[in-house]
MIDOSE-1310 file (N, C-alpha, C; in nm, 2 decimals, decimal comma, always signed):
residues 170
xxxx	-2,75/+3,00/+7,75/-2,73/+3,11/+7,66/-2,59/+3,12/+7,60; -2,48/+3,06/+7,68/-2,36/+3,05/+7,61/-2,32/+2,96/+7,51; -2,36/+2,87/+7,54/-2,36/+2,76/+7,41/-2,41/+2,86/+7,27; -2,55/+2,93/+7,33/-2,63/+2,95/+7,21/-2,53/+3,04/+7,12
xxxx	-2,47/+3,17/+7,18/-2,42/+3,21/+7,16/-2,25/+3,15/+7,08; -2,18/+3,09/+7,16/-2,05/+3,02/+7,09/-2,13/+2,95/+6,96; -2,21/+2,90/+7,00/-2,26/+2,85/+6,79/-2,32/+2,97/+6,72; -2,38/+3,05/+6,73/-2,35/+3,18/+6,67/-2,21/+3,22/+6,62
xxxx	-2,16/+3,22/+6,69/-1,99/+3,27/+6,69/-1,94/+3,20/+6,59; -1,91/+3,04/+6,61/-1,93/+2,94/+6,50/-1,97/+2,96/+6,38; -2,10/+2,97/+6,34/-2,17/+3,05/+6,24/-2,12/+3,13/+6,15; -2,06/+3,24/+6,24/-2,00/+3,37/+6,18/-1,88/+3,33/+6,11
xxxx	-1,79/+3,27/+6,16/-1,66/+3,27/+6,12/-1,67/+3,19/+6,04; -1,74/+3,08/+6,03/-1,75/+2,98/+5,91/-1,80/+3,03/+5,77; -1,94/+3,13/+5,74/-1,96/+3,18/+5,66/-1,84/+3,24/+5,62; -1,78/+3,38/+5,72/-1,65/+3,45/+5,66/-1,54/+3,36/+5,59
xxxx	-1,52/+3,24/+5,66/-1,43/+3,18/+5,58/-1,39/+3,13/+5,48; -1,57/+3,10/+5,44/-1,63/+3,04/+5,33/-1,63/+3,20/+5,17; -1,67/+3,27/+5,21/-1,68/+3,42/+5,15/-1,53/+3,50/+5,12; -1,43/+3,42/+5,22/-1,33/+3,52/+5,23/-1,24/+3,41/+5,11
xxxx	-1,23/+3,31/+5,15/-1,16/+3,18/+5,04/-1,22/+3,20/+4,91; -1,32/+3,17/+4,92/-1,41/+3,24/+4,74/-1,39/+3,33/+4,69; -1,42/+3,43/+4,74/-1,50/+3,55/+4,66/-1,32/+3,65/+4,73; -1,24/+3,67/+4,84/-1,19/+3,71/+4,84/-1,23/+3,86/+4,91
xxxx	-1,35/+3,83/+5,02/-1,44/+3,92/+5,08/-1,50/+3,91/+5,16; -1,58/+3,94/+5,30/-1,60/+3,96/+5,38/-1,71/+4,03/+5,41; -1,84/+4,00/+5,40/-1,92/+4,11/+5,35/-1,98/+4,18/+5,46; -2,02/+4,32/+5,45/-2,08/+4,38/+5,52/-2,23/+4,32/+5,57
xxxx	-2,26/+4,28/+5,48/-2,45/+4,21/+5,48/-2,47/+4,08/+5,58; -2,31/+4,02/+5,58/-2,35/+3,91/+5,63/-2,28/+3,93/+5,80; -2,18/+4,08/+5,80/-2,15/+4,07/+5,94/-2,26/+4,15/+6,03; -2,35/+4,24/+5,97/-2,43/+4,35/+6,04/-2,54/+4,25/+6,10
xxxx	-2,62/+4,14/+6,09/-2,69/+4,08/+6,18/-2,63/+4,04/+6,29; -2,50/+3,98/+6,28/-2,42/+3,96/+6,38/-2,40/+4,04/+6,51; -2,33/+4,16/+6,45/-2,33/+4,26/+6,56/-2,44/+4,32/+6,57; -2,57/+4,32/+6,53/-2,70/+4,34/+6,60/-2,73/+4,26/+6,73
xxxx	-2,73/+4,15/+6,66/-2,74/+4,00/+6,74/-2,68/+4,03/+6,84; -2,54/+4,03/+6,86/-2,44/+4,01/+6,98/-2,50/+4,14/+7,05; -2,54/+4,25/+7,05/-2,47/+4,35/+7,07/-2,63/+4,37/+7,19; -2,75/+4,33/+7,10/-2,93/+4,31/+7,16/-2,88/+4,19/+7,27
xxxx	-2,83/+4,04/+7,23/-2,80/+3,97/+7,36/-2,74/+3,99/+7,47; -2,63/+4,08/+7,49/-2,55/+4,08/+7,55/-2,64/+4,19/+7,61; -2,67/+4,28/+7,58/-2,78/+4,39/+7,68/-2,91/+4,33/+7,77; -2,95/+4,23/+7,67/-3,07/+4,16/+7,72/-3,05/+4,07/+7,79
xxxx	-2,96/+3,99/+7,77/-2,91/+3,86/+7,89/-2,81/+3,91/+7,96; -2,73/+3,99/+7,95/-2,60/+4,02/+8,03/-2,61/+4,13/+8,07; -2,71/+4,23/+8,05/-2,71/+4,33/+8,17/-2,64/+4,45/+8,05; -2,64/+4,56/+8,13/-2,59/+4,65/+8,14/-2,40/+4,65/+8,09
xxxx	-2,37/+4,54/+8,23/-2,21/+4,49/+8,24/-2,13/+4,46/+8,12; -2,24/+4,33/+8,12/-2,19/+4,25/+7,95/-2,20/+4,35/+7,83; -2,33/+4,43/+7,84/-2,36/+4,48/+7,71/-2,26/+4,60/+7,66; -2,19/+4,66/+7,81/-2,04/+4,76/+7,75/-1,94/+4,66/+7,75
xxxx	-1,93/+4,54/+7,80/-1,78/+4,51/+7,73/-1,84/+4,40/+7,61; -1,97/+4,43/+7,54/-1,97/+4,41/+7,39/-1,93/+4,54/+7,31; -1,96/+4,66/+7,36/-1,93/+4,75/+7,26/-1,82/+4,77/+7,27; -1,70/+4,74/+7,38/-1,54/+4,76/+7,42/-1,47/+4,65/+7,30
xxxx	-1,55/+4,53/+7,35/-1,49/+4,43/+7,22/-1,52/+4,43/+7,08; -1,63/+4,55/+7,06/-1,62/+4,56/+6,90/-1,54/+4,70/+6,86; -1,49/+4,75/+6,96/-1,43/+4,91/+6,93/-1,29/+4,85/+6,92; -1,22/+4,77/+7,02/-1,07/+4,70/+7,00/-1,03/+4,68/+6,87
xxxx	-1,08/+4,63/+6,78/-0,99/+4,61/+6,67/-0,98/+4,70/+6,58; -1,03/+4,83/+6,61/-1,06/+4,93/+6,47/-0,93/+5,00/+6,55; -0,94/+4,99/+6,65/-0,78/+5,07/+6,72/-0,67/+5,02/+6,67; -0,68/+4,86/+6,73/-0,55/+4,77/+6,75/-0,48/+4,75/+6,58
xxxx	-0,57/+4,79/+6,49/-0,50/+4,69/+6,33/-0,58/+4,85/+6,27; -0,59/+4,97/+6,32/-0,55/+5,06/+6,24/-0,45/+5,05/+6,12; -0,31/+5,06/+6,20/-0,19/+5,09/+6,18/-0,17/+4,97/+6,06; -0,23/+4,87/+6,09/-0,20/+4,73/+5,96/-0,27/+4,78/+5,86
xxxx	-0,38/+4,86/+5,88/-0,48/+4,83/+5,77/-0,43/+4,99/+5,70; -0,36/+5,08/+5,73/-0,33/+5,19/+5,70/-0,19/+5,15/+5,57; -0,12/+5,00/+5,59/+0,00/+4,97/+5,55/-0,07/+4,82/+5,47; -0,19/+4,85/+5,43/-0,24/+4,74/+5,37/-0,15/+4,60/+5,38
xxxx	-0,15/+4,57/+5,53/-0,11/+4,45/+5,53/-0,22/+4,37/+5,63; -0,32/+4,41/+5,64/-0,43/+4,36/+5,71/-0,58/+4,47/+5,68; -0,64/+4,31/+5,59/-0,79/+4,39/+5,51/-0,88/+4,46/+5,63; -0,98/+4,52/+5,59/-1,11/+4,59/+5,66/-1,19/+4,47/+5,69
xxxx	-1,22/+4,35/+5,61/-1,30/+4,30/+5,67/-1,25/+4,21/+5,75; -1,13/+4,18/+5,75/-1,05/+4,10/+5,91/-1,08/+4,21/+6,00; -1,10/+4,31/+6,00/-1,12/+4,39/+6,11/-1,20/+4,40/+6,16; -1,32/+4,40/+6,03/-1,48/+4,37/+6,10/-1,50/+4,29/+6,13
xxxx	-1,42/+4,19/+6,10/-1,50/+4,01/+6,18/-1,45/+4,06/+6,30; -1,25/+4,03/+6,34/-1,29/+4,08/+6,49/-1,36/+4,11/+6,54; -1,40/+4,28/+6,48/-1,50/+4,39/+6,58/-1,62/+4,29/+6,62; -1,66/+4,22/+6,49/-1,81/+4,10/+6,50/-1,83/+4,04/+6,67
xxxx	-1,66/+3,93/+6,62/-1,66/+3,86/+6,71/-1,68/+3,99/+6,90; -1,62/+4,07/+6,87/-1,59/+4,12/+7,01/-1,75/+4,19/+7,05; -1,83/+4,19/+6,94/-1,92/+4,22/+6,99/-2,03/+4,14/+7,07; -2,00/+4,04/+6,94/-2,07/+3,90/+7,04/-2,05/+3,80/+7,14
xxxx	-1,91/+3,83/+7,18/-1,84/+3,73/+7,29/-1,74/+3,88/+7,42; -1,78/+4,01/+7,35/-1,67/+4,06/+7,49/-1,55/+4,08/+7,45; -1,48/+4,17/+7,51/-1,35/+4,25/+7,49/-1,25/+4,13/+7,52; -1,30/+4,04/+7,66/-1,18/+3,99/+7,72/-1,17/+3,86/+7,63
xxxx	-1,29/+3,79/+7,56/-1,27/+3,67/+7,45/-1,22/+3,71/+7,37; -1,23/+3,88/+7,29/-1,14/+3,90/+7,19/-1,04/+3,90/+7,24; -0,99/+3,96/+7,32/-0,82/+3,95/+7,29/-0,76/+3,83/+7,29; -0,78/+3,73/+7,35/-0,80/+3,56/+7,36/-0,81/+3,53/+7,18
xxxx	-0,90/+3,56/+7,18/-0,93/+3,54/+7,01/-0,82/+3,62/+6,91; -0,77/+3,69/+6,92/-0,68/+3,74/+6,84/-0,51/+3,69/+6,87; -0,50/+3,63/+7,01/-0,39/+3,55/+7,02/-0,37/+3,43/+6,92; -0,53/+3,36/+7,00/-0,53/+3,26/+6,89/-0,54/+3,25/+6,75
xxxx	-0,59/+3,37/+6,70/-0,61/+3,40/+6,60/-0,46/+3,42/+6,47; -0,38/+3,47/+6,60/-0,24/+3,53/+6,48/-0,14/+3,39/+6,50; -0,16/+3,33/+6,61/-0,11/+3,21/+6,62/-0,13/+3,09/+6,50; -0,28/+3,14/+6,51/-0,33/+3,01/+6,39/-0,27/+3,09/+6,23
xxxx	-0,22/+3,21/+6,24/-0,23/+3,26/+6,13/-0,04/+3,24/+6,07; +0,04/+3,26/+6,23/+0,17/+3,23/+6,17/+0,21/+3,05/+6,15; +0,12/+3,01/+6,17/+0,13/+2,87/+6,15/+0,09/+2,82/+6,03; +0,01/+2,83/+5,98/-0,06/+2,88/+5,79/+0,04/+2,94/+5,75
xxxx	+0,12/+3,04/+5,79/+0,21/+3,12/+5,68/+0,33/+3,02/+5,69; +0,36/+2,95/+5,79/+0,48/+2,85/+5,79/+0,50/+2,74/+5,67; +0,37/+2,69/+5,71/+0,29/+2,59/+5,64/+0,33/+2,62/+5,49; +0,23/+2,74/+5,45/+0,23/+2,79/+5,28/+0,39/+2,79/+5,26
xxxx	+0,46/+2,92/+5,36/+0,60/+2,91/+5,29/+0,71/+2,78/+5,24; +0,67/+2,68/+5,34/+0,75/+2,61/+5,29/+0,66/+2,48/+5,19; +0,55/+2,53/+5,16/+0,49/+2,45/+5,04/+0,55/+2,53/+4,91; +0,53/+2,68/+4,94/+0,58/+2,73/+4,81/+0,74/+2,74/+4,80
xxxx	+0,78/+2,70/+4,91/+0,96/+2,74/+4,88/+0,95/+2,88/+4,89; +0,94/+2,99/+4,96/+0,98/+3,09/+4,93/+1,02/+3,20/+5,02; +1,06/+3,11/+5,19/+1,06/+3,18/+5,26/+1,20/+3,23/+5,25; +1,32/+3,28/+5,17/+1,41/+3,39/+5,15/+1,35/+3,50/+5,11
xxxx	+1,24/+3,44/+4,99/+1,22/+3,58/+4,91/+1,09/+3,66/+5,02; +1,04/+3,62/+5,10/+0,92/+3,67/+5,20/+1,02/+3,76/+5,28; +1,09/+3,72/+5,31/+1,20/+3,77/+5,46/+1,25/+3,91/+5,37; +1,30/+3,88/+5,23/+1,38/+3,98/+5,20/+1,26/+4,06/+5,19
xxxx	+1,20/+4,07/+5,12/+1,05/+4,14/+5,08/+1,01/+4,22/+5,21; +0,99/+4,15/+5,32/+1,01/+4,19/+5,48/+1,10/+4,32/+5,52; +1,24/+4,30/+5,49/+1,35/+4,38/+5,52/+1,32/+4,49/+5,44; +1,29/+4,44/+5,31/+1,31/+4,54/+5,23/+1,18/+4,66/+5,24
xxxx	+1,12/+4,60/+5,27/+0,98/+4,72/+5,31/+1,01/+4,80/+5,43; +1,09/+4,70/+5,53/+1,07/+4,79/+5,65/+1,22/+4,88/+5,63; +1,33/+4,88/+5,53/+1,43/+4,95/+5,54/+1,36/+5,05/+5,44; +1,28/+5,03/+5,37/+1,25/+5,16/+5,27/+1,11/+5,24/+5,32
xxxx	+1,07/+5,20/+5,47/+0,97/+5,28/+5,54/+1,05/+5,38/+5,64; +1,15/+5,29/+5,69/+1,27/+5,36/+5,79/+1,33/+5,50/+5,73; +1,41/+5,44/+5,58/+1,42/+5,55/+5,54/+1,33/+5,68/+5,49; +1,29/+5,63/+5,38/+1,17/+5,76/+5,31/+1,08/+5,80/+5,41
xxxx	+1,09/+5,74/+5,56/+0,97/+5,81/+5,67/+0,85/+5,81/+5,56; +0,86/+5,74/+5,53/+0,69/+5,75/+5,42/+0,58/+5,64/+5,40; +0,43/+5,64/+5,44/+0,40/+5,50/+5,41/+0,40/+5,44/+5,29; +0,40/+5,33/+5,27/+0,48/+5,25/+5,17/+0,35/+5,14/+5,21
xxxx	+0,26/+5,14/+5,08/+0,20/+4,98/+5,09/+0,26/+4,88/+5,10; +0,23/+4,78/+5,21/+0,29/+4,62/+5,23/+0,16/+4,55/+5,08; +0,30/+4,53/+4,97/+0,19/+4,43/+4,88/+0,20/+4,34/+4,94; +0,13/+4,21/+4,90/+0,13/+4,06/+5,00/+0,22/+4,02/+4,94
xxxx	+0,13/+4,00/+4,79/+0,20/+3,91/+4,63/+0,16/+3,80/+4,72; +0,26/+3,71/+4,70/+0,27/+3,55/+4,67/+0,22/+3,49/+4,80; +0,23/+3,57/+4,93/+0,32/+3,50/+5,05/+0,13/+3,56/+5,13; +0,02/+3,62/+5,07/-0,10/+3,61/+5,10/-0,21/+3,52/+5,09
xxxx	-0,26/+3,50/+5,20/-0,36/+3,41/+5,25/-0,50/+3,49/+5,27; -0,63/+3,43/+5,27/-0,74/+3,49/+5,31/-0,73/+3,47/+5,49; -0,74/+3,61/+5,57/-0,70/+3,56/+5,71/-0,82/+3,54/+5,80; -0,91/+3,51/+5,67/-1,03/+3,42/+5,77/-1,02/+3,28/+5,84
xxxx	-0,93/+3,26/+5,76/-0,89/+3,10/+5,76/-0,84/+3,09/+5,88; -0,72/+3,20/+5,90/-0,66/+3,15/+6,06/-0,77/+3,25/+6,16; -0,86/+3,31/+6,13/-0,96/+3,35/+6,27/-1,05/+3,23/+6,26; -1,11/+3,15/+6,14/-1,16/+3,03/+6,20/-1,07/+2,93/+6,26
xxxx	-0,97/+2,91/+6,20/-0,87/+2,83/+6,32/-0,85/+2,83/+6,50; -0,80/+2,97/+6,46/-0,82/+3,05/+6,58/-0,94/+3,05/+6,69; -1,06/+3,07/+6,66/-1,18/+3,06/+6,67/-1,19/+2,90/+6,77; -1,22/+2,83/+6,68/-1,24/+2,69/+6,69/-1,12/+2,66/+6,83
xxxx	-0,99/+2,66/+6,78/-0,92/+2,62/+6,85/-0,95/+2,68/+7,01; -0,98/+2,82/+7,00/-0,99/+2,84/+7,19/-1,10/+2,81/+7,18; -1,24/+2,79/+7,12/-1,33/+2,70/+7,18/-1,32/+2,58/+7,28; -1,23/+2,48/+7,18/-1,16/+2,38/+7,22/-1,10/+2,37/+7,35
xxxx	-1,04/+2,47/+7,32/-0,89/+2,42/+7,43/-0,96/+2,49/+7,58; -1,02/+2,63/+7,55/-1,06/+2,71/+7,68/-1,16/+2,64/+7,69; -1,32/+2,65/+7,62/-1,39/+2,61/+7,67/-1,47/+2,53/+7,65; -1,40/+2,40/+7,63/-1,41/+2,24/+7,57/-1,59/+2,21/+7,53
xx	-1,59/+2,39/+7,40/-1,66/+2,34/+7,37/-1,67/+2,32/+7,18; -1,73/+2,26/+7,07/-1,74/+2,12/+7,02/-1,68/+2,01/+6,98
């Protein structure tokens, strides 16, 4: 049943990555089988046990990236894939997955920055948002502009990679 599941998981993040690079989206249609899916397996094969820390790992990320998604610096449907993922693998794989996940993601932003040359103007952009949130006490949208990626890209990195590394699997 775990295999079956981790290629599920597989599944998911690959369409989003595919959807999020394209189109610039995430869709609701294609994450709601998922967390049906995860949410019926984990009751049905895992009991009772499993089946609340599927609904603990799909509640985690609407908490944890509130605050990002409130400062539009982290979309809704990055949120819902998490929630996806956490429903189909568990609270304790997500948080695992979201290490790996931001890991794969500041490594992509390295990457980009120094493809585009532009890591002074990111940094200041950086300062300058968070000295004019400090001051005006006011939220202040984080634009991305230049220095934005689709961050499906690093949850399938992410993804993949602790497959790999934790649980040597494909």
């Amino acid at each position: 049943m775990e295999i079956f599941i981790k290629g599920i998981l597989v599944l998911l993040v690959v369409i989003c990555f595919v959807t999020d690079v394209r189109n610039n989206k995430i869709y609701n249609v294609v994450l709601l089988p998922f967390v049906i899916g995860g949410l019926l397996l984990n009751f049905i094969f895992g009991g009772l046990g499993r089946g609340v820390d599927s609904l603990i790992g799909g509640i985690i990320p609407i908490i944890v990236f509130a605050p990002l998604f409130i400062f539009k610096m982290f979309g809704a449907g990055d949120i819902k894939l998490f929630s996806t993922i956490g429903f189909l693998m568990g609270w304790q794989f997500l948080l695992n997955n979201i290490i790996y996940s931001f890991i794969a993601g500041g490594i992509v932003s390295i990457i980009l920055i120094l493809i585009r040359k532009n890591f002074l103007k990111r940094i200041k952009y950086l300062f300058s948002f968070l000295f004019n949130l400090i001051l005006s006490k006011s939220m202040v949208d984080y634009e991305k502009g230049n220095g934005r990626f689709p961050f499906a890209v690093a949850i399938l990195l992410g993804t993949v990679s602790q497959l790999i590394i934790v649980y040597k699997f494909i």
